[in-house]
C-alpha positions in Angstrom: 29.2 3.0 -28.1 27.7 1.8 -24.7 24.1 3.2 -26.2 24.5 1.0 -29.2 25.4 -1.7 -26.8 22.2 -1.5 -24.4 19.5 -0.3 -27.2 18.4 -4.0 -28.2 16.6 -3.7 -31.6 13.9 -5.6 -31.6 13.4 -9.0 -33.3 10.6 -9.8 -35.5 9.0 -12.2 -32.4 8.9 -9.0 -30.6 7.6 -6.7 -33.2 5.0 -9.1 -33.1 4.7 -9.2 -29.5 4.4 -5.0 -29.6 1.1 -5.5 -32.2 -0.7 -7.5 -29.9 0.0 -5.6 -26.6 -1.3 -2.8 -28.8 -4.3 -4.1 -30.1 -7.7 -2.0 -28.7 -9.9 -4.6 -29.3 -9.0 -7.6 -27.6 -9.1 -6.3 -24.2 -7.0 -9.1 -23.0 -2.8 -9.2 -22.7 -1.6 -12.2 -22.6 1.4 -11.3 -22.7 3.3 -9.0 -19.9 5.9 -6.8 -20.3 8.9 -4.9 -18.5 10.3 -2.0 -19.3 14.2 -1.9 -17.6 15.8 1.9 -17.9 19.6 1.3 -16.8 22.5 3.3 -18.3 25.3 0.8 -17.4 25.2 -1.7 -20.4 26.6 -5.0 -18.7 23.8 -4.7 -16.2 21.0 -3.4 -18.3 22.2 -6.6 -20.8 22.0 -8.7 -17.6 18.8 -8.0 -16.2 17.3 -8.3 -19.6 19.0 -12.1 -19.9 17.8 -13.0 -16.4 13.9 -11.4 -17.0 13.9 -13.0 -20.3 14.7 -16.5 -19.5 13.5 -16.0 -15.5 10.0 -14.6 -16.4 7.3 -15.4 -19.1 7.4 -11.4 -19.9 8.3 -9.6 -22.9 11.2 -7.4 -21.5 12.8 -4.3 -22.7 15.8 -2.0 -22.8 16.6 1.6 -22.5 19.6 3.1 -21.6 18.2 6.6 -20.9 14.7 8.3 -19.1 14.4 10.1 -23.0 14.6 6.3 -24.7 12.4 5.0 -22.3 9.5 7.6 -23.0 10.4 6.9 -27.0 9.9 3.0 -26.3 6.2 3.9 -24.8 5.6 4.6 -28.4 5.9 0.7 -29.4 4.9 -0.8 -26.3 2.9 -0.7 -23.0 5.1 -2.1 -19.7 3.2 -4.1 -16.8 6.2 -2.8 -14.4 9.1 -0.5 -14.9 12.8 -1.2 -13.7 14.3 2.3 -13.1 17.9 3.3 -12.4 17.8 6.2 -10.3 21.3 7.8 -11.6 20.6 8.0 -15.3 21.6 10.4 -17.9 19.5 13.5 -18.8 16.5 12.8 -16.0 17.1 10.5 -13.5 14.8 7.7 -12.1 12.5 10.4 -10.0 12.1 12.6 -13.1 11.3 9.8 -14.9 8.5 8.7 -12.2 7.0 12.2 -12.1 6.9 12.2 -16.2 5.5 7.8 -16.2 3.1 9.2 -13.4 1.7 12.2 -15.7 0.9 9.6 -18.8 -3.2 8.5 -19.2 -2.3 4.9 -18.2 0.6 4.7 -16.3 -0.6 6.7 -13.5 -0.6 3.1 -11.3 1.9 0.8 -12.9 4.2 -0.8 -10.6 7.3 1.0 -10.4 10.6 -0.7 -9.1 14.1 2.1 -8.5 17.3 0.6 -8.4 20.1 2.1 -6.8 23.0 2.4 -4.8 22.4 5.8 -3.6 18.1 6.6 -3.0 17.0 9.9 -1.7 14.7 8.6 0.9 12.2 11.2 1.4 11.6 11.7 -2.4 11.0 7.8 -2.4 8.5 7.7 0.5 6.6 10.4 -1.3 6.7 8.9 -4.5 5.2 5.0 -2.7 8.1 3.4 -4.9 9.6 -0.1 -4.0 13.4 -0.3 -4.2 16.0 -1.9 -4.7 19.5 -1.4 -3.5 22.7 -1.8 -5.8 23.9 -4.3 -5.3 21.3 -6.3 -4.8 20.5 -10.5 -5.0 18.9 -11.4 -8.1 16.8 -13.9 -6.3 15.5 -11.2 -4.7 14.7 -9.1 -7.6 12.8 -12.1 -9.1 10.9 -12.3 -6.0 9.8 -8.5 -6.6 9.5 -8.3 -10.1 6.6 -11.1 -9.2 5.3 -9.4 -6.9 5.1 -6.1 -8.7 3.3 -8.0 -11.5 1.1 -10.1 -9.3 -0.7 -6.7 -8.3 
């Protein structure tokens, strides 16, 4: 039940959006988006409300590191917002499978957390985020992270 609660489907404004991200031949996005993977629904359902009427991106939501690689299907994040403790892979996996996809090698990766393995992180040149953290701060690097 908590899956059905954090997969959003996507409205028709969306659907929309996804076509133009995807278009080859306009070269040009105008419109950014965020991919959030988080398991727990009431914060994944947060974060989306806050990115969504916080940011001018298109944001997205999926519960799992296998949902996530499924929504790469429809559309092409700016940034990713990882959990680290998912189910199946967890955030790092997830990281080293994002890092091993033709586009994705360099896009801004932010791991969330309340428990980070430190040296895997260092390696990895990941910004995080500890659980819990102040979402005035996570608007502050969610503009950063796009702003590079």
């Amino acid at each position: 039940m908590a899956n059905m609660l954090l997969e959003r489907q996507p409205t028709i404004y969306q659907m929309d959006a996804m076509r133009d991200l995807r278009q080859e031949d306009s070269g040009i996005c105008a419109v950014k988006s965020i991919l959030i993977v988080e398991d727990n629904a009431a914060l994944g359902n947060l974060l989306w409300e806050i990115l969504q009427e916080e940011t001018t991106c298109q944001v997205f939501l999926a519960s799992s590191g296998e949902a996530a690689l499924n929504t790469l299907q429809m559309v092409t994040p700016q940034l990713f917002l990882l959990d680290y403790c998912l189910p199946g892979m967890n955030g790092l996996e997830l990281v080293e499978r994002l890092r091993r996809m033709q586009g994705y090698e360099q896009t801004p990766i932010l791991l969330m957390s309340a428990a980070l393995p430190q040296g895997n992180i260092a390696k990895q040149h990941l910004r995080c985020l500890q659980k819990p953290f102040d979402l005035d701060k996570l608007l502050q690097l969610v503009g950063d992270l796009l702003a590079v």
